[in-house]
Rosetta silent file (secondary structure, phi, psi, omega in degrees, C-alpha in Angstrom):
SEQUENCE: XXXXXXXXXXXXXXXXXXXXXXXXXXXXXXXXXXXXXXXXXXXXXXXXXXXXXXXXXXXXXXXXXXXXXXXXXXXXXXXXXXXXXXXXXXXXXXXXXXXXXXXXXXXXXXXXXXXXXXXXXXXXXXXXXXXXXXXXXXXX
SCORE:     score description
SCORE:     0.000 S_00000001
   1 L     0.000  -37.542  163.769 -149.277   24.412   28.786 S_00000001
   2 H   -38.492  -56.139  169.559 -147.045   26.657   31.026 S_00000001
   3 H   -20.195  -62.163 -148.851 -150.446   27.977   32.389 S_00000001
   4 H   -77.345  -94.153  164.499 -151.325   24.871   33.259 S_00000001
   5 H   -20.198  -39.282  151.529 -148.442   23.766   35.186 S_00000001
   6 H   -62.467  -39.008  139.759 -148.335   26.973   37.046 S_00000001
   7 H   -42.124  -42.196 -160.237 -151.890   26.486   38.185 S_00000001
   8 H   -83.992  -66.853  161.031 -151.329   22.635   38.957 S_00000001
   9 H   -24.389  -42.304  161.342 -148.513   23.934   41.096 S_00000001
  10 H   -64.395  -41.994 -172.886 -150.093   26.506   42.872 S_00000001
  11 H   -80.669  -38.716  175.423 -153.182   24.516   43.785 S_00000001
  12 L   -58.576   -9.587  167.335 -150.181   21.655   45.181 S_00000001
  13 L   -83.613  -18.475  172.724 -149.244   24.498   47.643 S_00000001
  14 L   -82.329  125.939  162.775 -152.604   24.714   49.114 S_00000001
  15 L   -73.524  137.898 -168.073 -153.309   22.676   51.982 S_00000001
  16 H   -65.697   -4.753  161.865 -156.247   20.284   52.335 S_00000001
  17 H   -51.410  -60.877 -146.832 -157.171   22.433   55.455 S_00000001
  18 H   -70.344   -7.419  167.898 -157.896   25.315   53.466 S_00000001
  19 H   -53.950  -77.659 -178.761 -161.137   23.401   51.637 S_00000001
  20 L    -2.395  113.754 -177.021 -162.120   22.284   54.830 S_00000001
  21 L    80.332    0.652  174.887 -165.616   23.900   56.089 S_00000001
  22 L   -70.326  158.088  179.548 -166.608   25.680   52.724 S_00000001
  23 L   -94.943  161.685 -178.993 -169.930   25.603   51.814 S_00000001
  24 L   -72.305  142.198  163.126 -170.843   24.228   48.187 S_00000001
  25 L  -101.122  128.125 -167.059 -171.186   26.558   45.257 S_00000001
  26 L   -97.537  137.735  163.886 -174.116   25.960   43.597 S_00000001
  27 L  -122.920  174.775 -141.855 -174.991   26.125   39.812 S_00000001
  28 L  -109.532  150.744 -174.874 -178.124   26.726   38.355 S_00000001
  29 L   -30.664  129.159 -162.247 -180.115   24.422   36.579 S_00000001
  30 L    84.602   -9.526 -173.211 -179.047   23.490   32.732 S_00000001
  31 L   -58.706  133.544  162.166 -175.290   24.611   33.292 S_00000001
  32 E  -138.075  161.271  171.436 -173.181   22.427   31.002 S_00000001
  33 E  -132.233  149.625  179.014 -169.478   22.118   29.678 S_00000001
  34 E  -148.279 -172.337  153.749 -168.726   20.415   26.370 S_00000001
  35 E  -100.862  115.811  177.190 -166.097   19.909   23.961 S_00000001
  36 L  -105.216   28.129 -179.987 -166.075   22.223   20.913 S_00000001
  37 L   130.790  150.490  -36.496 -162.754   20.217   19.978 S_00000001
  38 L   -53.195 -179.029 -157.999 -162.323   17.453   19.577 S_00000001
  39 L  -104.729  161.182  127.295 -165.119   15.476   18.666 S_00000001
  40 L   -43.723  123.505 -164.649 -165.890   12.268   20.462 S_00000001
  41 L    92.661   -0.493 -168.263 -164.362    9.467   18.217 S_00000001
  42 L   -59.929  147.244 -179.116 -162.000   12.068   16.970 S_00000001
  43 E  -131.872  117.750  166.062 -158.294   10.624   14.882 S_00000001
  44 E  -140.065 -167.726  177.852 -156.390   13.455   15.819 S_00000001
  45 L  -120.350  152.948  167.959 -152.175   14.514   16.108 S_00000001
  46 L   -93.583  144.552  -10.830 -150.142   15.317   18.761 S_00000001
  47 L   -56.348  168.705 -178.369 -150.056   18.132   20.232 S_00000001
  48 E  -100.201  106.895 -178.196 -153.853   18.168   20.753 S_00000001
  49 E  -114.828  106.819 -155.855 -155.792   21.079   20.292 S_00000001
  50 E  -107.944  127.960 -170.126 -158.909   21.182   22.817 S_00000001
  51 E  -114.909  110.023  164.704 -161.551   23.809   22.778 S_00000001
  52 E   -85.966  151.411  176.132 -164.241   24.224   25.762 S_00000001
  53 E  -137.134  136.128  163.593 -167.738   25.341   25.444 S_00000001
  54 E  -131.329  144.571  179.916 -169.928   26.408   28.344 S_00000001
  55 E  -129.216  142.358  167.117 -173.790   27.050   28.587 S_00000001
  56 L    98.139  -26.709  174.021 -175.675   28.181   31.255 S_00000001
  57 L  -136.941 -157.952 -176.666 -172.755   30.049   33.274 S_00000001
  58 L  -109.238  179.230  157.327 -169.561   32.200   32.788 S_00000001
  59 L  -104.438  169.743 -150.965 -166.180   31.038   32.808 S_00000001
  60 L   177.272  144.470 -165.743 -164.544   33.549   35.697 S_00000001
  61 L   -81.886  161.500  175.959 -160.503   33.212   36.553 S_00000001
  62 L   -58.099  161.070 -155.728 -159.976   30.991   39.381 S_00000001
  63 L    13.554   68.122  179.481 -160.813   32.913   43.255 S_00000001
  64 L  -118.068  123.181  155.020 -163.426   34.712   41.248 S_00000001
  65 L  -113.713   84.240 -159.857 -166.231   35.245   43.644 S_00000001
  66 L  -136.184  139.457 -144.230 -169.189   35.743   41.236 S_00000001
  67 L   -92.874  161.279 -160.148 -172.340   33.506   41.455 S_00000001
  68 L    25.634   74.476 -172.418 -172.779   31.183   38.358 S_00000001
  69 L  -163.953  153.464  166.004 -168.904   31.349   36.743 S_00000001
  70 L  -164.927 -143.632  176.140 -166.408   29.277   37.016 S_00000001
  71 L  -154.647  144.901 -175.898 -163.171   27.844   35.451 S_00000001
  72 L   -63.479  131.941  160.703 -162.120   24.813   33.163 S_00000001
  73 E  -125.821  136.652  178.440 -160.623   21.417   34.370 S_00000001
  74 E   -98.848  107.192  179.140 -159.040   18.843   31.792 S_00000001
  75 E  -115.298  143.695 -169.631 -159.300   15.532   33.479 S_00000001
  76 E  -104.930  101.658 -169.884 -157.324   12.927   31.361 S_00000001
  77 L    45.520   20.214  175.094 -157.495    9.016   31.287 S_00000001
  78 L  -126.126 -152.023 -178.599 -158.925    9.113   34.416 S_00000001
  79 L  -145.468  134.510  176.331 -161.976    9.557   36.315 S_00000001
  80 L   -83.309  109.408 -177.743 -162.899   12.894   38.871 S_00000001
  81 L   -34.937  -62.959  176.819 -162.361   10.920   42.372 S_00000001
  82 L  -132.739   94.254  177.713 -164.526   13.338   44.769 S_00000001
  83 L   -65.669   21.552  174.369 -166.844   15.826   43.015 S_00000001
  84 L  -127.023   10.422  156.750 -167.480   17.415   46.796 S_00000001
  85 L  -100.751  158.184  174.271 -163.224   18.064   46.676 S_00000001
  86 L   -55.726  133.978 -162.889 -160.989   20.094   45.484 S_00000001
  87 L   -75.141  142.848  161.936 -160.226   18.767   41.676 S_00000001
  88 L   -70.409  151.776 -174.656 -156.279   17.421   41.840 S_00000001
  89 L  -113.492   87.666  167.164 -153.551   19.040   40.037 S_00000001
  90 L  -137.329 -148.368 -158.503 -151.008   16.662   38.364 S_00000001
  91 L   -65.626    4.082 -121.473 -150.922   15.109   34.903 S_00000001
  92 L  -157.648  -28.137 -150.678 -153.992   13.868   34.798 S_00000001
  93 E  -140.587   65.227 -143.726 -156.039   16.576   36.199 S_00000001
  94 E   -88.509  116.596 -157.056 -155.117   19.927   33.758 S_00000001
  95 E  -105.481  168.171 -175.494 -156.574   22.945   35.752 S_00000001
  96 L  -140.782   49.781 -174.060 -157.072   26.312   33.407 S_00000001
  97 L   -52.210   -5.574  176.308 -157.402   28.884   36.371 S_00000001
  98 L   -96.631  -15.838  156.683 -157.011   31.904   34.376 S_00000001
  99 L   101.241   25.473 -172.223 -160.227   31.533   33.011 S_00000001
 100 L   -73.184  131.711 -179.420 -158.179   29.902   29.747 S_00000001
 101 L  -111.426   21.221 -160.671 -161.336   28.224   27.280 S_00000001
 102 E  -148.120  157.132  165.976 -158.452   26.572   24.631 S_00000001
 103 E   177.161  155.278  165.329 -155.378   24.601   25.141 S_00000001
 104 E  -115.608  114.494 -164.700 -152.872   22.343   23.651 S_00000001
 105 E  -123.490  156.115 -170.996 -151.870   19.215   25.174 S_00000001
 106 L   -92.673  157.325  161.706 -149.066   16.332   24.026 S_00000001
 107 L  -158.581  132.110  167.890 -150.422   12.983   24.190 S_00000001
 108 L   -37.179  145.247  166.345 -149.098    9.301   23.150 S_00000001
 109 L   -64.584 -159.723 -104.739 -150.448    7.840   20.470 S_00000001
 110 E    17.876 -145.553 -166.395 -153.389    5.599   21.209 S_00000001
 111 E   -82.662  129.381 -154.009 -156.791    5.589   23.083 S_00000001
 112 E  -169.918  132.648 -173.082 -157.085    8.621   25.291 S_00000001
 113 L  -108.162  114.444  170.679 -160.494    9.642   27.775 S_00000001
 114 E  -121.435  141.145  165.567 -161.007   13.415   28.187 S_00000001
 115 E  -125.998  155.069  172.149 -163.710   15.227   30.463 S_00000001
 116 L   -84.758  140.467 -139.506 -164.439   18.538   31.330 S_00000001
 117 L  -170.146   68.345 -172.585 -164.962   19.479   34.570 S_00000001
 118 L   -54.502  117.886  159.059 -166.082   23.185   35.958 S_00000001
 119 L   -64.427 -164.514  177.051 -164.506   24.245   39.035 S_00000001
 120 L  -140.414 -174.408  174.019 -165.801   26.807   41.254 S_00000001
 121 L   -36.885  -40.903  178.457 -163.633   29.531   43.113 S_00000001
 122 L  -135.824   60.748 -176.469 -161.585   27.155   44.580 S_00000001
 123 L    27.870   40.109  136.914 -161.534   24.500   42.130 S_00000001
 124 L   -83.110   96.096 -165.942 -164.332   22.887   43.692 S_00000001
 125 L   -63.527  144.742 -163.047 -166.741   21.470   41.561 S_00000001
 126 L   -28.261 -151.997  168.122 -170.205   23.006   41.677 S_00000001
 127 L   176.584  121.106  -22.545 -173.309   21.154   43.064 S_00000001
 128 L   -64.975  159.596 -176.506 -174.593   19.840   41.136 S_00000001
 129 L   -56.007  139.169 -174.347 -171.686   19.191   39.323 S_00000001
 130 L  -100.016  121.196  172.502 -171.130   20.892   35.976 S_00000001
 131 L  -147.848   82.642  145.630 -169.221   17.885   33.926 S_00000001
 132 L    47.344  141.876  145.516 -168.793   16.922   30.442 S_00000001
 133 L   -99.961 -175.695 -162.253 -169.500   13.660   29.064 S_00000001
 134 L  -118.215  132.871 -136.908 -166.334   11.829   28.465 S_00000001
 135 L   -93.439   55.331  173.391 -165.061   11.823   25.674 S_00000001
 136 L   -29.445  113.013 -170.763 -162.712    9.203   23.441 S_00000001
 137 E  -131.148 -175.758 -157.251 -160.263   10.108   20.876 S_00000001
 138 E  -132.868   81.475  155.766 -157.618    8.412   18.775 S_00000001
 139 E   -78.046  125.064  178.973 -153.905    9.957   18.624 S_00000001
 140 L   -67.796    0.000    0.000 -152.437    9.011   15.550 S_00000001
């Protein structure tokens, strides 16, 4: 989770300028992301331990400029705002810029929405977007 927080920090030091004028990174046809843990419908414990699966591309550390790769986003009880912006980095929005495919995150008990979410180089998702479908679990 340090990871994570050190990423989500980093990308808050970048200014919405520096997006500005990029061209889209495109991925190629069939590219998916999924959850390989948890299941949808999953009764799990906190901490949480969530496993990514990708088909169709690489996963590639964040400012990796290598055509079809990317890097993992955890978006969390929420929804991804602008899929032609850079994905946000708070609590809500877990970026894995090191090219991390595993993590462990605390969550409250209840009802709890997770999606998946490929970035590109500069945590800009693809086009079309590579995204999960989203997911429901149960913390006990």
């Amino acid at each position: 989770m340090k990871t994570a927080i050190a990423a989500a920090l980093f990308a808050l030091l970048l200014p919405a300028t520096a997006f500005a004028g990029m061209t889209a990174t495109p991925s190629p046809a069939g590219a998916k992301v999924l959850f390989v843990e948890p299941k949808a419908g999953a009764e799990v414990t906190s901490p949480v331990t969530v496993k990514f699966g990708i088909e169709g591309m690489e996963v590639a550390p964040a400012g990796t400029d290598k055509p079809n790769s990317g890097h993992h986003h955890l978006i969390i009880d929420t929804k991804l705002a602008d899929p032609k912006a850079a994905i946000p980095a708070d609590a809500n929005h877990i970026h894995f810029g090191k090219g991390q495919t595993e993590t462990k995150i605390d969550l409250k008990p209840g009802q709890h929405t997770l999606q998946l979410v490929l970035g590109d180089k500069n945590h800009v998702p693809h086009t079309p977007p590579v995204v999960s479908e989203v997911i429901t679990i149960t913390v006990k």
